[in-house]
MITORZA-331245 format. One record per atom (N, C-alpha, C): chain; atom name; z, x, y. Coordinates in steps of 0.05 Angstrom, whole numbers, plus 5000, padded with zeros to 4 digits. Layout:
% MITORZA-331245
<"A", "CA", <Z, X, Y>>
...
END
This chain:
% MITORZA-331245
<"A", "N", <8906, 6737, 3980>>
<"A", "CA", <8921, 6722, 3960>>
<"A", "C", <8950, 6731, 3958>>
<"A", "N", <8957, 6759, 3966>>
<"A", "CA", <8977, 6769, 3954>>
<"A", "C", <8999, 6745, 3982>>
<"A", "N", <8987, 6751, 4002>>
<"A", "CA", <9007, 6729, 4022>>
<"A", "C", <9016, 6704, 4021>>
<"A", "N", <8990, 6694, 4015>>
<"A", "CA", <9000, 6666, 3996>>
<"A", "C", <9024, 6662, 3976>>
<"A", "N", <9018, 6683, 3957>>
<"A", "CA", <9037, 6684, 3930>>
<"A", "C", <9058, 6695, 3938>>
<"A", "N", <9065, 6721, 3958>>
<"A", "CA", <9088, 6724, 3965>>
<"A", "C", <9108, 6699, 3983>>
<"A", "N", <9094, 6682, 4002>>
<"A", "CA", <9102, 6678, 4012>>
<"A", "C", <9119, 6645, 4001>>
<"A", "N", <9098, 6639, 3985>>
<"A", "CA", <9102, 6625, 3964>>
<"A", "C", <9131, 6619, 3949>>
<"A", "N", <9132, 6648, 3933>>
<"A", "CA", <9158, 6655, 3922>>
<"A", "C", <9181, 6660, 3940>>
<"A", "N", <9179, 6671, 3961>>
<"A", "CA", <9204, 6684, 3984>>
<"A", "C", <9204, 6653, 3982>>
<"A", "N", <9198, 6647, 4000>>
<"A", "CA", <9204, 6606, 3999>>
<"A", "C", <9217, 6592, 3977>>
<"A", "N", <9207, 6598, 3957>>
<"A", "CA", <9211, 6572, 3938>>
<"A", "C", <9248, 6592, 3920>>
<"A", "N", <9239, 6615, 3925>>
<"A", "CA", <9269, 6628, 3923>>
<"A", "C", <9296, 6615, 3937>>
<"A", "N", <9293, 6620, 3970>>
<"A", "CA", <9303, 6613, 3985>>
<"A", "C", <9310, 6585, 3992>>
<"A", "N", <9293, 6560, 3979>>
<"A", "CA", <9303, 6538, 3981>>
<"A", "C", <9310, 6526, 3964>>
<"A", "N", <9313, 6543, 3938>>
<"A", "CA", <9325, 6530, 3913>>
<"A", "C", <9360, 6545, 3912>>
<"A", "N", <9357, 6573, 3929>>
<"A", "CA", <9381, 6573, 3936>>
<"A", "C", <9407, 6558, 3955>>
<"A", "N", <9394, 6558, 3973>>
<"A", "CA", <9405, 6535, 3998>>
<"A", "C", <9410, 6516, 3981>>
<"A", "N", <9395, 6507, 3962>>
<"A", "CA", <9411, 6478, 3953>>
<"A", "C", <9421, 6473, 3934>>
<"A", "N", <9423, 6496, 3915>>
<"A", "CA", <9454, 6500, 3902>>
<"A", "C", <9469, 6515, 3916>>
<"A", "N", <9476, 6527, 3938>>
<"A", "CA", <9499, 6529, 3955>>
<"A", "C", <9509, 6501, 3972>>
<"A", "N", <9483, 6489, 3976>>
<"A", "CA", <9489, 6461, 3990>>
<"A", "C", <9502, 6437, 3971>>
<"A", "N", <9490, 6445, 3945>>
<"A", "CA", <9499, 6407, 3928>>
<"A", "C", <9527, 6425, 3913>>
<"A", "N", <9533, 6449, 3912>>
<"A", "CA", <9559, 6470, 3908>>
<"A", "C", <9586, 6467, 3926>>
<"A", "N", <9574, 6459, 3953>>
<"A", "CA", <9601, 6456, 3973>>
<"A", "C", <9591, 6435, 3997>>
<"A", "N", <9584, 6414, 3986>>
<"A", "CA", <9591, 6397, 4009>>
<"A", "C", <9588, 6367, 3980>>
<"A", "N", <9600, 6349, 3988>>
<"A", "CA", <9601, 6319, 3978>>
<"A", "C", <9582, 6310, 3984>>
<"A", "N", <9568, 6295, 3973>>
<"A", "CA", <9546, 6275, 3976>>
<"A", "C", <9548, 6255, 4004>>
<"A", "N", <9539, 6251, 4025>>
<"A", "CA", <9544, 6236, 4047>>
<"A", "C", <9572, 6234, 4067>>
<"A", "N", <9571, 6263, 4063>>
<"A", "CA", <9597, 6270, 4079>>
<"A", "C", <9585, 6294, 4098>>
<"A", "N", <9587, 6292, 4121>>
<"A", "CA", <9574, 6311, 4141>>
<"A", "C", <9601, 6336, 4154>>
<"A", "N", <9579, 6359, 4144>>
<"A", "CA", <9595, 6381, 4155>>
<"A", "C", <9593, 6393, 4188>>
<"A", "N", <9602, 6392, 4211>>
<"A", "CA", <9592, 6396, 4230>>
<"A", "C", <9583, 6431, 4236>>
<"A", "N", <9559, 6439, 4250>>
<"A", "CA", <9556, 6468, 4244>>
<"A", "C", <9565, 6467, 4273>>
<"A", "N", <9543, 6456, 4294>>
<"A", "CA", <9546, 6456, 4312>>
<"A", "C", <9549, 6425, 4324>>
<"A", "N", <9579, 6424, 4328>>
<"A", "CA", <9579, 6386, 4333>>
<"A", "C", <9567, 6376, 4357>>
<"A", "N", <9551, 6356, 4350>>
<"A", "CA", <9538, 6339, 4368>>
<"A", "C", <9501, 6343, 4360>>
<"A", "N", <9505, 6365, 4351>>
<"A", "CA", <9475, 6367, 4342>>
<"A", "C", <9464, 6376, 4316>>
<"A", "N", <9474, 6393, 4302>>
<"A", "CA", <9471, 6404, 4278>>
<"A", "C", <9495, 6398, 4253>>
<"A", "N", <9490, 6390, 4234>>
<"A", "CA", <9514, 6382, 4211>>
<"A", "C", <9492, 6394, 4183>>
<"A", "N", <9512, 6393, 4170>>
<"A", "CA", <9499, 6401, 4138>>
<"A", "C", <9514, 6372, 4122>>
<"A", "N", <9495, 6347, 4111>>
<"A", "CA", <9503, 6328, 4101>>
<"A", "C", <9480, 6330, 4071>>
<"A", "N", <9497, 6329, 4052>>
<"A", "CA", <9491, 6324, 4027>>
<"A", "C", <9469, 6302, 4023>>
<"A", "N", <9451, 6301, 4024>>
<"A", "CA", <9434, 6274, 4011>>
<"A", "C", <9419, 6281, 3985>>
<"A", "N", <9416, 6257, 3961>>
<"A", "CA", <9400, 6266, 3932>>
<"A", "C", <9377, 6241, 3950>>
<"A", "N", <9357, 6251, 3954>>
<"A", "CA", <9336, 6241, 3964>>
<"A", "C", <9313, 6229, 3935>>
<"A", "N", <9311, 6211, 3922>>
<"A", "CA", <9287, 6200, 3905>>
<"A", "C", <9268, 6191, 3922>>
<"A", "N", <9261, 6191, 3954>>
<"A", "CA", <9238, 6186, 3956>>
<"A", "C", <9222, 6215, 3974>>
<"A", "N", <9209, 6202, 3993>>
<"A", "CA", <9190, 6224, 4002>>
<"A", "C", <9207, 6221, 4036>>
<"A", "N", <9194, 6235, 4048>>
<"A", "CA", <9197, 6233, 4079>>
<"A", "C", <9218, 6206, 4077>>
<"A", "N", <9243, 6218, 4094>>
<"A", "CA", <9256, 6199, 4111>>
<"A", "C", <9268, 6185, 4086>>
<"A", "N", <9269, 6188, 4062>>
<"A", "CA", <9280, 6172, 4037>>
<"A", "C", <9258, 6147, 4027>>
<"A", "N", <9232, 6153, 4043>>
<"A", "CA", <9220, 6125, 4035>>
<"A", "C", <9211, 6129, 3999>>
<"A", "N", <9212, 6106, 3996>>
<"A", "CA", <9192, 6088, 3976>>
<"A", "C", <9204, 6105, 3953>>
<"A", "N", <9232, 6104, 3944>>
<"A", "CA", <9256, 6123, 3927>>
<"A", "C", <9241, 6108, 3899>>
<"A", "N", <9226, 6082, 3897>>
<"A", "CA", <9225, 6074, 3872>>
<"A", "C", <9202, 6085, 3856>>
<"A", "N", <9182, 6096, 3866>>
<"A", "CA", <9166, 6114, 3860>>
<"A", "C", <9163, 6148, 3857>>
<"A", "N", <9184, 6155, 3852>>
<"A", "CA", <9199, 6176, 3850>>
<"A", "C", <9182, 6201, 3825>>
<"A", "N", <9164, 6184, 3803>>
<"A", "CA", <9152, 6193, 3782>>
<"A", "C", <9121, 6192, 3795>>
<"A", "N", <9118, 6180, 3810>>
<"A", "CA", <9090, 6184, 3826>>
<"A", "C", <9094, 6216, 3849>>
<"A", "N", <9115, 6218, 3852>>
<"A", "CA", <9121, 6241, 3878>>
<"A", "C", <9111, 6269, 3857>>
<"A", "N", <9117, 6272, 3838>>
<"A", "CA", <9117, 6278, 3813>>
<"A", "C", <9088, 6288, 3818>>
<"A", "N", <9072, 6274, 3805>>
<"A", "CA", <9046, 6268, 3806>>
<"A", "C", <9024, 6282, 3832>>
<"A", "N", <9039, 6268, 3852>>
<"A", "CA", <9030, 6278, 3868>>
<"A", "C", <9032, 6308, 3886>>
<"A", "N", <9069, 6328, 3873>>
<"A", "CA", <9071, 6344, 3886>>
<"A", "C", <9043, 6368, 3876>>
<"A", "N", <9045, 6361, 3839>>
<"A", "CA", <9027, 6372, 3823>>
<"A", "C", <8996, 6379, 3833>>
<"A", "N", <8988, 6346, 3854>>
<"A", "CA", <8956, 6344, 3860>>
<"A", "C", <8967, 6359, 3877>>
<"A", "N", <8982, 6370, 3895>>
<"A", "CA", <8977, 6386, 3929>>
<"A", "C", <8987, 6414, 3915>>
<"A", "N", <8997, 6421, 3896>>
<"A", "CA", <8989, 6437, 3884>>
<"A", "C", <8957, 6451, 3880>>
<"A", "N", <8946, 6433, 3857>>
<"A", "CA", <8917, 6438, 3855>>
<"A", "C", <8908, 6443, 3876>>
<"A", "N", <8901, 6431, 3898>>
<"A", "CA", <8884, 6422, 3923>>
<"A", "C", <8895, 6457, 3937>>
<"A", "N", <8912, 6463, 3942>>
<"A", "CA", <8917, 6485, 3952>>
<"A", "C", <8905, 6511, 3933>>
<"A", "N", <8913, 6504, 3906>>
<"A", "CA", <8895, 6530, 3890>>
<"A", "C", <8855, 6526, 3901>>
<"A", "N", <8844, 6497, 3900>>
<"A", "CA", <8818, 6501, 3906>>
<"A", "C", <8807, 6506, 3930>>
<"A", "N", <8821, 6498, 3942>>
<"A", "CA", <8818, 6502, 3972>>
<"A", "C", <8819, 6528, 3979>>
<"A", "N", <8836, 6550, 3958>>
<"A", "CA", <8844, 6575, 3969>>
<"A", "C", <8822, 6591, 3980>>
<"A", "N", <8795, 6587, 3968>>
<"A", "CA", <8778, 6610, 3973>>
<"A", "C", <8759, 6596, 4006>>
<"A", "N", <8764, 6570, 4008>>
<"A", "CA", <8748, 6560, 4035>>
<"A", "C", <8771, 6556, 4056>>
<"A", "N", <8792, 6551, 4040>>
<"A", "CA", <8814, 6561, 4076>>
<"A", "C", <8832, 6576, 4077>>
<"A", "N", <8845, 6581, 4051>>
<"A", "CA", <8871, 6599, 4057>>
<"A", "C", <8858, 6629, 4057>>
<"A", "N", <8839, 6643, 4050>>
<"A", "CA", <8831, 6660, 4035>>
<"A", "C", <8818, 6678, 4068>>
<"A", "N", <8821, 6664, 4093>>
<"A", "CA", <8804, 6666, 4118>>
<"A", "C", <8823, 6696, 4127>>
<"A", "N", <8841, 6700, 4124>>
<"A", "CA", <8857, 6714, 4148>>
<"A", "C", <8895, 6716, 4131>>
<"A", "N", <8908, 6740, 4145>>
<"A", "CA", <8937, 6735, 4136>>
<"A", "C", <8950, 6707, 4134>>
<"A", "N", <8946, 6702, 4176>>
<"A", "CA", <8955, 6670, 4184>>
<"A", "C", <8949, 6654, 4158>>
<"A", "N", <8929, 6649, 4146>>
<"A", "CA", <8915, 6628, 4134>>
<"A", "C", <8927, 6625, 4112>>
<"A", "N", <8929, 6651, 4096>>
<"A", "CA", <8941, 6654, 4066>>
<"A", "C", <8976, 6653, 4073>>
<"A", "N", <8991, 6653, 4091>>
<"A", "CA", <9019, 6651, 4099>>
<"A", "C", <9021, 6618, 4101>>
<"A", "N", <8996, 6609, 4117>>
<"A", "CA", <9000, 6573, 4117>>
<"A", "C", <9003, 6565, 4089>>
<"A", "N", <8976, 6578, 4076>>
<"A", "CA", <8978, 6561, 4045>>
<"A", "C", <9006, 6566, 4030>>
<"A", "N", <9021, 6596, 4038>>
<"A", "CA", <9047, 6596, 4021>>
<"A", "C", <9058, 6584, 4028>>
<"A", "N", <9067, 6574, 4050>>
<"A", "CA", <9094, 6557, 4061>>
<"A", "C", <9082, 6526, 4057>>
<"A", "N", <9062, 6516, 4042>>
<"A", "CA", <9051, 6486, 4044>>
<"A", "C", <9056, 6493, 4005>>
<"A", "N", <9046, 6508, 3999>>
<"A", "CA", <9051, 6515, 3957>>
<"A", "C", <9081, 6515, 3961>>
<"A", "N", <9097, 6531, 3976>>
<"A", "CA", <9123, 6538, 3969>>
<"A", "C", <9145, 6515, 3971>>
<"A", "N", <9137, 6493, 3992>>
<"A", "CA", <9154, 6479, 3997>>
<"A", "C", <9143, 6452, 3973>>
<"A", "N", <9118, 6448, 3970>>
<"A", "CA", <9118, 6429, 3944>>
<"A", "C", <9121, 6437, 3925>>
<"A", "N", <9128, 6458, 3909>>
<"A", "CA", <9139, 6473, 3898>>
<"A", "C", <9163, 6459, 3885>>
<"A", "N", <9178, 6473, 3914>>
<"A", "CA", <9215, 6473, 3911>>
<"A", "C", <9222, 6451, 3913>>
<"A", "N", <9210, 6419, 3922>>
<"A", "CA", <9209, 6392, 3917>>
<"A", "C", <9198, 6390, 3892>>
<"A", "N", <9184, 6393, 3879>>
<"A", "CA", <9180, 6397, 3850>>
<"A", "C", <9193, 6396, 3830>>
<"A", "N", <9208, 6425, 3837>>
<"A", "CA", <9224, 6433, 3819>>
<"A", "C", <9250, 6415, 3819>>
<"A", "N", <9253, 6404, 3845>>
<"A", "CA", <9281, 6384, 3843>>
<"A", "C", <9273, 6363, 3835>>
<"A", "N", <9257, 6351, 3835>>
<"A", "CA", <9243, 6318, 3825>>
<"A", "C", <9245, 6325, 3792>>
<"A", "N", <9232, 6348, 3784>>
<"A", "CA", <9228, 6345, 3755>>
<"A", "C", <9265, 6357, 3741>>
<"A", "N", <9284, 6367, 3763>>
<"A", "CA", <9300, 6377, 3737>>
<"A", "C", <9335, 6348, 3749>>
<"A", "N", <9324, 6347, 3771>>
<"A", "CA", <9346, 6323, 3782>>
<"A", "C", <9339, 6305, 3779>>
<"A", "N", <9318, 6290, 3781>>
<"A", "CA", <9298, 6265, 3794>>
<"A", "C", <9303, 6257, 3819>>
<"A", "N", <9305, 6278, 3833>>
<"A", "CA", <9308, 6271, 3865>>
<"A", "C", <9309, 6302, 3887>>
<"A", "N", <9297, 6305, 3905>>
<"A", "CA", <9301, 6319, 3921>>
<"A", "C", <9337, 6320, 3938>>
<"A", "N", <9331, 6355, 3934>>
<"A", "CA", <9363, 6353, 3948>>
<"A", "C", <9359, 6360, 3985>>
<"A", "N", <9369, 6343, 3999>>
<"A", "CA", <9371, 6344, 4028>>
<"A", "C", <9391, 6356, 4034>>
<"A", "N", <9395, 6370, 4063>>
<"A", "CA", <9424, 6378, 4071>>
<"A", "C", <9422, 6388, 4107>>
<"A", "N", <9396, 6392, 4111>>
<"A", "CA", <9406, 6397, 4137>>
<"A", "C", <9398, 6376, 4162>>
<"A", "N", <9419, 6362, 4177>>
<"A", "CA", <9418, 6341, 4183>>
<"A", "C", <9424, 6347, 4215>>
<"A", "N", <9402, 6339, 4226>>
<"A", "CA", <9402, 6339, 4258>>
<"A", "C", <9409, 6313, 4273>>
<"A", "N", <9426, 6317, 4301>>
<"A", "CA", <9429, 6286, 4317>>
<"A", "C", <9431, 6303, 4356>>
<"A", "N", <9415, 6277, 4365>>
<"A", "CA", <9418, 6285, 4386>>
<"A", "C", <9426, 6260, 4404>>
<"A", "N", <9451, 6254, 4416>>
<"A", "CA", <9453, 6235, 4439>>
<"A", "C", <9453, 6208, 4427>>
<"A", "N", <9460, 6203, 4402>>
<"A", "CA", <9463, 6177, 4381>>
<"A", "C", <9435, 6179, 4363>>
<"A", "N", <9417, 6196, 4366>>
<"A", "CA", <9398, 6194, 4354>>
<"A", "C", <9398, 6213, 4328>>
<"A", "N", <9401, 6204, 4303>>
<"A", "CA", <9397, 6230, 4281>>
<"A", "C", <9371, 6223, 4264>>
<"A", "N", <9355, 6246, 4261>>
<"A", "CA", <9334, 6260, 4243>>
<"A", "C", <9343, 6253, 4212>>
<"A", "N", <9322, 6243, 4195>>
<"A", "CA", <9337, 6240, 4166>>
<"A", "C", <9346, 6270, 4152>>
<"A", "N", <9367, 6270, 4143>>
<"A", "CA", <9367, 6301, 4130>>
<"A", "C", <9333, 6304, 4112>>
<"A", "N", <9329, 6335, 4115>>
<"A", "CA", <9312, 6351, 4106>>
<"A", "C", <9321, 6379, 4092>>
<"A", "N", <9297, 6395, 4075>>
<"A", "CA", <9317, 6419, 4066>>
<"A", "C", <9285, 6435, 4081>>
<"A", "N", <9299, 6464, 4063>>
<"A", "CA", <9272, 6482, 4077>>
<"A", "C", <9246, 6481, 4070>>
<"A", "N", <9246, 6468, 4044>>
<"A", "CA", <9223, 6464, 4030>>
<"A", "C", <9201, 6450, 4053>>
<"A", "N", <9218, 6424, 4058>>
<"A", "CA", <9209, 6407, 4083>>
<"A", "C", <9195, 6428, 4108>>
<"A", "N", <9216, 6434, 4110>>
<"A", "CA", <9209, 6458, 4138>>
<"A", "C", <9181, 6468, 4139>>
<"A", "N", <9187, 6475, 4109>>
<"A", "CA", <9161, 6498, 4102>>
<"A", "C", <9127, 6480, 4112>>
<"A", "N", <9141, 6460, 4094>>
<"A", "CA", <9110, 6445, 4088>>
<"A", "C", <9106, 6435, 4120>>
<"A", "N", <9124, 6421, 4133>>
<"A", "CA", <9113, 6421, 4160>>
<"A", "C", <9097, 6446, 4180>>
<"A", "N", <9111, 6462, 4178>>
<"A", "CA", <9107, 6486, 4190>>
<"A", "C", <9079, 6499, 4187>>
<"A", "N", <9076, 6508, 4155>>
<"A", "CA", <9063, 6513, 4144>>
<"A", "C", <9023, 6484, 4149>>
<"A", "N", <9030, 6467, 4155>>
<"A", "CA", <9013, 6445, 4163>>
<"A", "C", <9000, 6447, 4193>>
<"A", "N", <9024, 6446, 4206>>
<"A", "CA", <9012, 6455, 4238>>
<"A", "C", <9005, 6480, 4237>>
<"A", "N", <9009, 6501, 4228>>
<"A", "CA", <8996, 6531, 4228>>
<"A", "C", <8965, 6527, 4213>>
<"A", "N", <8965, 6516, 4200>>
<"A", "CA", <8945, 6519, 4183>>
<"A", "C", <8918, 6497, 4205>>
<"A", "N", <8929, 6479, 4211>>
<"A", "CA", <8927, 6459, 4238>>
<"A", "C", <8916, 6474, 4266>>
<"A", "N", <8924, 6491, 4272>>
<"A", "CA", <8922, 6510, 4285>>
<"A", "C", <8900, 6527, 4286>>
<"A", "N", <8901, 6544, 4266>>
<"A", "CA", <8883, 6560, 4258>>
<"A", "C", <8853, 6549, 4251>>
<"A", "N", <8858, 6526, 4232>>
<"A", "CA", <8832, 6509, 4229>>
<"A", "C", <8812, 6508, 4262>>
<"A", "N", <8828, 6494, 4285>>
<"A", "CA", <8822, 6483, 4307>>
<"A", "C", <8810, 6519, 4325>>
<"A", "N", <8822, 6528, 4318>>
<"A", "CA", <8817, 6566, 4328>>
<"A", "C", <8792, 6575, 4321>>
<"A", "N", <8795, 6574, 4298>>
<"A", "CA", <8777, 6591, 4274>>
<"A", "C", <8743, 6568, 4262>>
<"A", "N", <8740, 6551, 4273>>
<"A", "CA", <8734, 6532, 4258>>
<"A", "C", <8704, 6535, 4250>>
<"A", "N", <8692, 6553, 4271>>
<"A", "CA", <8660, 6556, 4261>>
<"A", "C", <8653, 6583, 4248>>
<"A", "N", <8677, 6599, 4242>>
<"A", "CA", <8680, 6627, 4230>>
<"A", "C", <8684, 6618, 4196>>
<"A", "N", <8669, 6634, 4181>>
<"A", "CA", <8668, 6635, 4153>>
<"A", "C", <8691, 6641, 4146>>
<"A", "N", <8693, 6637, 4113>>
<"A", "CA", <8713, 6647, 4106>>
<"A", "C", <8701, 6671, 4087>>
<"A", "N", <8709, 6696, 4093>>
<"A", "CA", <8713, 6724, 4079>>
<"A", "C", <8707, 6717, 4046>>
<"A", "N", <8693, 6735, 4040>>
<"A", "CA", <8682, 6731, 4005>>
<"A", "C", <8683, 6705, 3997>>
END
């Protein structure tokens, strides 16, 4: 548990910082180049989910970061509860709905900022929260497909 909950907090620390340094020094839809041609830091207030969709349901995202909340506390003892790996997936999947959470309920919108393009093609901005929960999904993705006919511990 303690991995989960650490990992949890280091996360949800770290991406509530990034984005008051981010919505602190850059303008809203003005792109900073880090590395030009591929990497920029562009300001977006995001009200929807992935990619900016479906911004008008913004009080359902709400709703729902709360249920993947729950679902990760019940789940804890049949999957995250297996191994370090396992309880590190569940932190970075809690940590990043979390820190989307916390921006929906005190902004009404997720703050975006790190914005990728490659060769005319750009990625919608995302922050780390995002990161997390992806990351945190394929690991956990992973391990499920590894681990899958092994119990889970107590």
């Amino acid at each position: 548990m303690r991995w989960t909950i650490g990992t949890c907090l280091l996360l949800v620390i770290l991406d509530q910082a990034t984005k008051i340094v981010a919505a602190a020094g850059l303008s809203p839809g003005v792109s900073r180049p880090v590395i030009e041609g591929f990497f920029y830091l562009t300001l977006v207030m995001n009200p929807g989910i992935a990619f900016g969709l479906f911004p008008q349901y913004s009080r359902l995202f709400i709703f729902l970061s709360f249920a993947t909340i729950l679902l990760i506390v019940i789940l804890y003892r049949k999957v995250f509860r297996r191994g370090r790996l396992h309880q590190i997936s569940g932190g970075l999947i809690l940590g990043g709905a979390v820190g989307n959470l916390i921006d929906r309920i005190l902004y009404g919108h997720v703050v975006d900022f790190l914005d990728f393009r490659w060769r005319g093609y750009r990625w919608p901005a995302f922050n780390l929260a995002d990161s997390a929960i992806c990351v945190g999904v394929g690991l956990l993705a992973i391990l499920l497909l590894l681990t899958k006919d092994k119990p889970a511990n107590g």
